[in-house]
C-alpha positions as CSV (number, residue, x, y, z in Angstrom):
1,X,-24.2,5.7,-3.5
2,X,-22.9,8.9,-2.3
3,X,-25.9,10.9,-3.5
4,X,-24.1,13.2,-6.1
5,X,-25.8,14.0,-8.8
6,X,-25.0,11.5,-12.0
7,X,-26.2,13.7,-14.7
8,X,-24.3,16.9,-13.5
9,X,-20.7,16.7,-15.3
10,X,-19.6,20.1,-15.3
11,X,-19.3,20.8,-11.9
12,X,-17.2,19.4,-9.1
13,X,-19.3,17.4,-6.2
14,X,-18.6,15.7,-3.3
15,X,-20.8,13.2,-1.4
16,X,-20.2,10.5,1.4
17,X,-21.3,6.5,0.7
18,X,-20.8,3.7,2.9
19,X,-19.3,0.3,2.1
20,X,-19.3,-3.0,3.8
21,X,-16.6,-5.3,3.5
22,X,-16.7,-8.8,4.9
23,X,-17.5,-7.6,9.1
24,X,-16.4,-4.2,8.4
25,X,-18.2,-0.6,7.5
26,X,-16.2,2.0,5.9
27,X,-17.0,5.3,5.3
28,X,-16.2,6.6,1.8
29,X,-15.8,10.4,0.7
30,X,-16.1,11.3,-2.5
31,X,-14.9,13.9,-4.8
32,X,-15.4,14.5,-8.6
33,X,-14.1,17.2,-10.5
34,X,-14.6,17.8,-14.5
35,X,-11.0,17.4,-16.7
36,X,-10.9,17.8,-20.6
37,X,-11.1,13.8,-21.2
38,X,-14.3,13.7,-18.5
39,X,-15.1,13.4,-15.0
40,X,-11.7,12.2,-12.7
41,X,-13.3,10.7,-9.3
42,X,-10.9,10.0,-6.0
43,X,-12.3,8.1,-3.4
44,X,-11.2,8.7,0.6
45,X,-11.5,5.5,2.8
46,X,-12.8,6.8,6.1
47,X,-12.4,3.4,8.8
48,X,-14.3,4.6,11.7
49,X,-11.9,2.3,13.9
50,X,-9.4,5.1,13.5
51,X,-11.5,7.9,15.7
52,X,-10.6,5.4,18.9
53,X,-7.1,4.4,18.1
54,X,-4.9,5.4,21.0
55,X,-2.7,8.4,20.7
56,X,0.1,6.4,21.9
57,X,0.1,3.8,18.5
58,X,0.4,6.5,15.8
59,X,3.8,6.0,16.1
60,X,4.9,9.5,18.2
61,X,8.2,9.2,19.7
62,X,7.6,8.8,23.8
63,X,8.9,12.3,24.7
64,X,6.9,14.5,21.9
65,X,3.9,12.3,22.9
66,X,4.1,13.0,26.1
67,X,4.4,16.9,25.5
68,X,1.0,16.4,23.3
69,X,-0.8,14.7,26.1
70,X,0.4,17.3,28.6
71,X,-0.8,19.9,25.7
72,X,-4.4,18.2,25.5
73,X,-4.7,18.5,29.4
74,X,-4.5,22.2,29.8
75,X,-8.1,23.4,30.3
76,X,-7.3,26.7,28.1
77,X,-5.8,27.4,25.0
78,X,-5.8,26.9,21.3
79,X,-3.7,24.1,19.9
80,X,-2.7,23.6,16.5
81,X,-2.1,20.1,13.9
82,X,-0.5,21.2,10.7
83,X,0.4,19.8,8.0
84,X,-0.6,18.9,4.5
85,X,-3.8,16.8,3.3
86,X,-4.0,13.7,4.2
87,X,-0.8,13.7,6.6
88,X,-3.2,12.5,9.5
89,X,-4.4,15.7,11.2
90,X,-7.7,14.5,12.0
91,X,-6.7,10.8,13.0
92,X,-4.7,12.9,15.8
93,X,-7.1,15.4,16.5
94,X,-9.1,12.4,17.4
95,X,-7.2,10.3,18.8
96,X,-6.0,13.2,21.5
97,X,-10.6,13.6,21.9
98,X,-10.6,9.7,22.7
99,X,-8.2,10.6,25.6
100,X,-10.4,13.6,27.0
101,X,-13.3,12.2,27.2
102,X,-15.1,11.8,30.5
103,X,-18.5,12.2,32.1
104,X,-19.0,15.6,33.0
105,X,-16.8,17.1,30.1
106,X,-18.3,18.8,27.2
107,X,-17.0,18.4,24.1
108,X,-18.0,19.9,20.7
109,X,-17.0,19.2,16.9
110,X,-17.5,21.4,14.1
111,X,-16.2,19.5,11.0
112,X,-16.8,19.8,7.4
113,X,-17.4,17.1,7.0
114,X,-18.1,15.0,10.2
115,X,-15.3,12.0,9.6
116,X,-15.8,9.9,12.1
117,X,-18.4,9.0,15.1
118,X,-17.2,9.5,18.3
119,X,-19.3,8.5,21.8
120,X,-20.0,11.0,23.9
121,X,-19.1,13.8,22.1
122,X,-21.7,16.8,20.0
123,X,-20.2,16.7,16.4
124,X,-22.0,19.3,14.3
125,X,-21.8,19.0,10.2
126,X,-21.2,22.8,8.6
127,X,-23.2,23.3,5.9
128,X,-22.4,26.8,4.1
129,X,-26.0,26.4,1.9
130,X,-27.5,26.2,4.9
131,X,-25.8,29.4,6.1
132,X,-23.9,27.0,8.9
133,X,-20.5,27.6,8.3
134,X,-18.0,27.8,10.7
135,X,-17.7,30.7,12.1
136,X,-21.5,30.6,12.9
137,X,-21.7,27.2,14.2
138,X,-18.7,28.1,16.4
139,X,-20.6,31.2,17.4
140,X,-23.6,29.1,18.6
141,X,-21.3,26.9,20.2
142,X,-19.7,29.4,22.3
143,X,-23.2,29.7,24.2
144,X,-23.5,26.1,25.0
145,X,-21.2,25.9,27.4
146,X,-18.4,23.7,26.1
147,X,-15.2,22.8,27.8
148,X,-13.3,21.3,24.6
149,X,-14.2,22.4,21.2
150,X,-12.5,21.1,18.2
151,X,-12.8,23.4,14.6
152,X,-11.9,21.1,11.7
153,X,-10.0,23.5,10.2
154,X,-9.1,26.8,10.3
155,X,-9.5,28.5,7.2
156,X,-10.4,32.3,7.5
157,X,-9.9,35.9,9.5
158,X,-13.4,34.8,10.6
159,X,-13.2,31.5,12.1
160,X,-10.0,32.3,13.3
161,X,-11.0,35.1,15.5
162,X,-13.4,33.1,17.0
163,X,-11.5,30.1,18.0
164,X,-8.7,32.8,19.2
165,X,-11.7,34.3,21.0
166,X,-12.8,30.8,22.7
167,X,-8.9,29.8,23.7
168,X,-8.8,33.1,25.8
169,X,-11.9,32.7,27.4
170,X,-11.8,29.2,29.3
171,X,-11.9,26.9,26.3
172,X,-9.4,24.5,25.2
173,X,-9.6,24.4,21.3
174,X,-7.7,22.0,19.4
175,X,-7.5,23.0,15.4
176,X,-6.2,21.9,11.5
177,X,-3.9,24.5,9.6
178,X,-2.1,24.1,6.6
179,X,1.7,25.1,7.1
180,X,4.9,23.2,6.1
181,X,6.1,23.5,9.5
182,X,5.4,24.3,13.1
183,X,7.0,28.1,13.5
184,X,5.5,28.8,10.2
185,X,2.0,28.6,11.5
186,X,2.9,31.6,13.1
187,X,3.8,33.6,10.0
188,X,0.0,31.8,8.5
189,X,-2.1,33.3,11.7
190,X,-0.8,36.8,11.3
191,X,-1.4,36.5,7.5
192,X,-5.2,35.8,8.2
193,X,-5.4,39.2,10.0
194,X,-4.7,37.9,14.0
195,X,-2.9,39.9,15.7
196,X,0.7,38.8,17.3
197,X,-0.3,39.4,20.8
198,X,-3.3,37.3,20.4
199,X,-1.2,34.7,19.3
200,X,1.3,34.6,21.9
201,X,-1.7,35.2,24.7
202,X,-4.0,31.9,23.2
203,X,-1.5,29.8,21.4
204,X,-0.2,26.8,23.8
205,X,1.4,24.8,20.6
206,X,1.5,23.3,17.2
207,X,2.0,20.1,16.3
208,X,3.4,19.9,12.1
209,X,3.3,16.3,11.0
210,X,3.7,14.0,7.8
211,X,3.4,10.0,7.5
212,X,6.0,7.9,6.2
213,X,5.4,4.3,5.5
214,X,6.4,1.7,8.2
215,X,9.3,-0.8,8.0
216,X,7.6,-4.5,7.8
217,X,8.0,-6.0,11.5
218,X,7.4,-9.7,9.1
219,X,10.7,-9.3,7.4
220,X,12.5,-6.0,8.6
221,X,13.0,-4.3,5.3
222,X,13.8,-6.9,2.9
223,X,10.9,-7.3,1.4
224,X,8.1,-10.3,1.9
225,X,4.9,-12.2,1.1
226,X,3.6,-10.3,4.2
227,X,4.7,-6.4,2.5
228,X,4.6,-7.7,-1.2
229,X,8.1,-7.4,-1.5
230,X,8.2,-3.8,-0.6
231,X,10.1,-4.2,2.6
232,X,7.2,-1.7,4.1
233,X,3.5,-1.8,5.9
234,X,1.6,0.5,7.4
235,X,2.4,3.7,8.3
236,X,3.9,5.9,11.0
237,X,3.8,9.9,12.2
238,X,6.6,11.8,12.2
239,X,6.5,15.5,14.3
240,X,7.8,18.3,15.4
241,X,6.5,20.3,18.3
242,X,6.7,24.0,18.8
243,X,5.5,24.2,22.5
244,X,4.1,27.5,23.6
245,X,2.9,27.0,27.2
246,X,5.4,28.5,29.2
247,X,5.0,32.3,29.8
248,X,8.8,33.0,29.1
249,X,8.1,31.8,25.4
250,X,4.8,33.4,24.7
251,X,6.9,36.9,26.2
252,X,9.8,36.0,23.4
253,X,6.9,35.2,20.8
254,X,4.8,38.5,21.6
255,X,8.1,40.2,21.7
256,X,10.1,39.0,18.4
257,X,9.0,39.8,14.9
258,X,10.7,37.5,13.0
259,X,9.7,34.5,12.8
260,X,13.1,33.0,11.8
261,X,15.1,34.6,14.6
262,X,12.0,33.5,17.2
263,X,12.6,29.8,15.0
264,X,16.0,29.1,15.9
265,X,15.8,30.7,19.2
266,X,13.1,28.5,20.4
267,X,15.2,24.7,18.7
268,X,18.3,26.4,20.8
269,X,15.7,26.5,23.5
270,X,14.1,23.0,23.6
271,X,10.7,24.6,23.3
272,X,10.8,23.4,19.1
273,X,12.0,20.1,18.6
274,X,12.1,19.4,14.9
275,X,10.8,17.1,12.2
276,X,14.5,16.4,11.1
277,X,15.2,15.4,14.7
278,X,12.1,13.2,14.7
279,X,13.7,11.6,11.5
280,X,16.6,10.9,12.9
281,X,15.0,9.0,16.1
282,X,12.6,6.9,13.8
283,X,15.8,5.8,11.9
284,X,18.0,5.0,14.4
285,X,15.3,2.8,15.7
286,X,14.8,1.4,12.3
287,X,11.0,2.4,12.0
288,X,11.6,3.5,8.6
289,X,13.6,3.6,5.9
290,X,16.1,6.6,5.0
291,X,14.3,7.4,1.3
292,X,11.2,7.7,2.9
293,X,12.2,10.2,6.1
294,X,14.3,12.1,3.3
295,X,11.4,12.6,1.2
296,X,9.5,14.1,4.1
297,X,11.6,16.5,5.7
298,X,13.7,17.9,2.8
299,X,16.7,16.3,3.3
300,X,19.3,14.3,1.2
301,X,18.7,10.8,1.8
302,X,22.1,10.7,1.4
303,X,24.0,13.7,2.0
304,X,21.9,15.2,5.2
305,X,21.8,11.8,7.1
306,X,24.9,10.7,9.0
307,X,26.1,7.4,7.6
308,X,25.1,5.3,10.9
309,X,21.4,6.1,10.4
310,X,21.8,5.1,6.6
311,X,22.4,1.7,8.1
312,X,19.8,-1.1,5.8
313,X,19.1,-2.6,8.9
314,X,17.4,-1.1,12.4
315,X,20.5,0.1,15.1
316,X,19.1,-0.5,18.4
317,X,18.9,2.3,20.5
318,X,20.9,2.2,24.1
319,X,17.9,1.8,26.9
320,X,19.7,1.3,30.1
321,X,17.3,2.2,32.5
322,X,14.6,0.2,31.1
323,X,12.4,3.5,30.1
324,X,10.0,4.0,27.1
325,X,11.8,7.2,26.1
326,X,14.5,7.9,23.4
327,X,16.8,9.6,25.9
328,X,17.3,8.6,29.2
329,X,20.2,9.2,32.2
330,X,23.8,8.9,29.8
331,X,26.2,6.8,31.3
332,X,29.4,9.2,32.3
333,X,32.3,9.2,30.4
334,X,35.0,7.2,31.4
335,X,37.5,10.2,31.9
336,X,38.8,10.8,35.6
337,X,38.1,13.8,37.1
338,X,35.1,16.1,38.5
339,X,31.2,14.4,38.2
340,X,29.2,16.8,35.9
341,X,25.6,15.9,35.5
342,X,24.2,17.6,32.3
343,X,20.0,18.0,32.6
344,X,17.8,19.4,29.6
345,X,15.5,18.2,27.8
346,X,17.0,19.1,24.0
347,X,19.5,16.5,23.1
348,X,21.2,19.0,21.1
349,X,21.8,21.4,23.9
350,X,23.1,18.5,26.0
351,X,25.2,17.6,22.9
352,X,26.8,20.9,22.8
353,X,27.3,21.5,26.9
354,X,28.9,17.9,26.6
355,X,31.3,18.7,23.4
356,X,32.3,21.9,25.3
357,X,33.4,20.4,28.5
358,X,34.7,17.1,26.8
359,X,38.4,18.2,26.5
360,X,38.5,18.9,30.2
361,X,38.8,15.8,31.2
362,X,35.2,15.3,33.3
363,X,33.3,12.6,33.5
364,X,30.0,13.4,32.1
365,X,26.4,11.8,32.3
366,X,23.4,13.4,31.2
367,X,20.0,13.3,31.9
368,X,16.5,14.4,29.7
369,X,14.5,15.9,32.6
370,X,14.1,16.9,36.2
371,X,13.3,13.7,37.5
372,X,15.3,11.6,36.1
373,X,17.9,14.3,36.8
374,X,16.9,14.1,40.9
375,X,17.2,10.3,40.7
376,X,21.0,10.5,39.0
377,X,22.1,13.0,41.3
378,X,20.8,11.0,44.8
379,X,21.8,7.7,43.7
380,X,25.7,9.4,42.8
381,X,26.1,13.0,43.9
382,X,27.9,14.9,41.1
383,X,30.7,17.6,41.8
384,X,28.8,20.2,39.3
385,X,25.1,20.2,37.5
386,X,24.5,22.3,34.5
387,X,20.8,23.0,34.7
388,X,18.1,23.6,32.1
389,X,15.2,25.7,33.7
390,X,12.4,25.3,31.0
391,X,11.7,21.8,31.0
392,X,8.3,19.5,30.4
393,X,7.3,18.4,34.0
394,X,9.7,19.7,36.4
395,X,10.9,22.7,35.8
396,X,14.7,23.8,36.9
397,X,13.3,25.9,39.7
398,X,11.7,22.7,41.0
399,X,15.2,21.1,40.8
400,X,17.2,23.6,42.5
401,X,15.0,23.7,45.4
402,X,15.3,19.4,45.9
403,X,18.4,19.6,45.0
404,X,19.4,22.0,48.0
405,X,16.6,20.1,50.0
406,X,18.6,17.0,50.1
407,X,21.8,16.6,52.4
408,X,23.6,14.7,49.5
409,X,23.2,17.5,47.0
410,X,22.9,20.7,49.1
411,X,26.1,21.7,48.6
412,X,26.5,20.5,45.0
413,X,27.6,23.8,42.6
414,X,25.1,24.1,39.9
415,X,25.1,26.7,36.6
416,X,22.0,27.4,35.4
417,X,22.8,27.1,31.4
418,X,19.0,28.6,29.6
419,X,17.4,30.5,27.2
420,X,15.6,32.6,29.6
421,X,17.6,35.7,30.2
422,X,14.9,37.9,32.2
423,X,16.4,39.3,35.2
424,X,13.5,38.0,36.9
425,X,14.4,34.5,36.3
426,X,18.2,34.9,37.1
427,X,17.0,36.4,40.7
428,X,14.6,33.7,41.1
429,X,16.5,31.0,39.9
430,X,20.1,32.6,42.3
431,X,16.7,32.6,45.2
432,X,16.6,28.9,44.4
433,X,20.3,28.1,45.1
434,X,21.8,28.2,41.8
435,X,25.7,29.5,41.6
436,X,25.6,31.0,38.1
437,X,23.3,31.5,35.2
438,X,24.6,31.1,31.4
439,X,22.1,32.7,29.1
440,X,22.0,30.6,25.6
441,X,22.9,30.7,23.2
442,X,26.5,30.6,24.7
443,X,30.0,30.7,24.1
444,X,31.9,27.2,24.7
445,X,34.6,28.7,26.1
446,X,32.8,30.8,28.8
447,X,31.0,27.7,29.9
448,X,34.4,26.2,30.3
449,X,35.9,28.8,32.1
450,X,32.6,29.4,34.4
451,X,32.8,25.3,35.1
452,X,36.6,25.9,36.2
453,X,36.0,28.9,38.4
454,X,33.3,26.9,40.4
455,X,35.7,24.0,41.0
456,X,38.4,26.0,42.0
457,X,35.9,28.2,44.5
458,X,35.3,24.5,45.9
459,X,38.6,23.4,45.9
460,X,40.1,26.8,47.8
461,X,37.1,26.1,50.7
């Protein structure tokens, strides 16, 4: 059925079949390789459904979805799925291609092999005996004009000079890798020969997942006719994101050789938000169980997890504005004193701005982005905001300027608390109407004291 050839047992084949079942056609792949005890055969079930499955039903928490959608939109650039085989890179890949298609937008494959049909869209099949591999297919492609090209994976100096090539010059190319995690796709570029520069001048951002399998929506976990007894069906993705289209990043990532330092400068930052985190989210909504989250991101089921998200049963997660995203406006604390409105879109920076201001005695609220931070601020003016600049969407230059815009807020004190530390950006962002900039990573206790000079500047006016 898949056209290998039976009498060959010596050498490894591969060959594609199709199958009906009951309504259904599914694609088969199929690989053979010789062992001592005689041929060993595995068998890939292709369901051509899954090349129009919506981007938003792979199971990507609302925020990093929405940072992969706003990826796909920009019309230049190279961006990156990683992961290992079979983790769902091409079901993505795909499912962000169902999204771009339109009339009028040219959009070219070059797979090996072509996995699933797609409307509207020139898939091309390499074939290295025929001398179309991929760096010559993409070279071909180059000439016809396309606006989105997708490689199925990137796997030489070659290939990835040319797709490097195509991202800098008014093509958005979307790409496979094989990396363990988003900043190490980095460290796997520049050992295929690309320069750093390159990568900081094409790269807009990598997306490193793995699948875990689904709790059971029949019976929750406990196991069921409907799951045979496992407690889980189906499967979900979890993510990180490393995103890489804001200049100020690409100058850190052109500018920092080590990877690490550039790693954990980037989580401090918000523009990495990481497969651990992701973890944790999925649990506490009780899309999976802890075992299987702990298997994929190298934790301890039990020693790495806090005990609330080792909970057998799903812990609902707090919602109070009625929004489809895991973090939205905080409620402030119930302490009496000064408003402070914390806005950035890492939890884990609004985490630590909240811990460090906690034993003062303000009433804090929080909020996940510059709109959501507008609304807070209009509908109850704080008495200090402590403002991320680099965010999805708005930015914090975007903020300051409504901010001072509005007669409720104009006169509101706000530190700028970021990662950016170019003096260009502290002009810009004092230009904007901020009252003082905290580079991160910070001290707690100069955040403190900075929060406690502002009050008493207002206080003494």
């Amino acid at each position: 059925m898949a056209r290998l050839d039976i009498a060959d047992r010596r050498r490894p084949q591969d060959g594609r079949a199709k199958l009906r079942v009951g309504e259904r056609e599914l694609g088969l792949r199929v690989s053979t390789v010789p062992t001592s005890f005689g041929e060993k055969a595995v068998l890939r079930i292709l369901d051509p459904r899954q090349a129009e499955v919506p981007l938003a039903s792979l199971g990507f928490r609302p925020d990093l979805l929405k940072t992969m959608e706003r990826l796909s939109s920009i019309p230049q650039g190279l961006l990156l799925v990683t992961g290992p085989t079979g983790s769902g890179k091409t079901t993505t890949l795909y499912s962000l291609l169902a999204g771009l298609r339109a009339d009028g937008v040219n959009i070219t494959t070059v797979e090996d092999p072509v996995e699933y049909r797609m409307a509207g869209v020139n898939q091309i099949q390499v074939s290295d005996k025929a001398g179309m591999g991929f760096a010559s297919i993409l070279r071909s492609v180059l000439r016809q004009d396309p606006d989105i090209i997708l490689v199925g994976e990137i796997r030489d100096r070659e290939t990835a000079d040319i797709a490097f090539q195509a991202a800098m010059t008014g093509h958005l190319v979307l790409s496979t890798l094989h990396t363990n995690d988003a900043t190490a796709t980095i460290d796997r570029l520049l050992d295929m020969g690309v320069e750093r520069f390159r990568i900081a001048s094409a790269l807009i951002g990598v997306v490193s997942q793995r699948l875990v399998r689904r709790r059971c929506a029949a019976c929750g976990g406990s196991g069921c006719e409907s799951c045979s007894g496992s407690g889980l069906r189906g499967r979900l993705a979890l993510a990180e994101i490393l995103d890489l289209s804001e200049p100020a990043v690409r100058r850190r990532l052109s500018g920092e050789t080590e990877t690490a330092a550039f790693a954990e400068m980037a989580r401090r930052a918000g523009w990495l938000r990481t497969l651990e985190e992701d973890a944790k989210y999925h649990l506490l909504r009780g899309d999976t169980k802890v075992d299987e989250a702990a298997s994929v991101v190298g934790m301890s089921a039990r020693d790495d997890i806090p005990a609330r998200l080792q909970s057998p049963e799903p812990v609902p997660v707090d919602d109070p504005m009625g929004m489809d995203v895991p973090l939205t406006v905080r409620p402030a604390s119930r302490a009496t004193g000064a408003k402070v409105l914390i806005v950035d879109d890492n939890p884990d920076n609004r985490n630590l701005m909240a811990a460090s201001l906690a034993a003062d005695g303000y009433a804090l609220s929080e909020a996940p982005s510059g709109e959501e931070a507008l609304s807070a601020a209009w509908a109850d003016p704080p008495d200090l905001v402590l403002l991320d600049l680099m965010m999805p969407g708005m930015d914090g230059f975007a903020v300051l300027k409504r901010l001072r815009a509005a007669p409720a807020t104009a006169t509101v004190p706000v530190i700028v608390v970021t990662a950016v530390g170019e003096a260009e950006a502290q002009v810009q962002a004092l230009q904007c109407g901020a009252d003082d900039y905290l580079a991160k990573p910070f001290d707690p206790r100069i955040l403190r004291a900075r929060a406690a000079a502002l009050f008493r500047r207002k206080t003494a006016v």
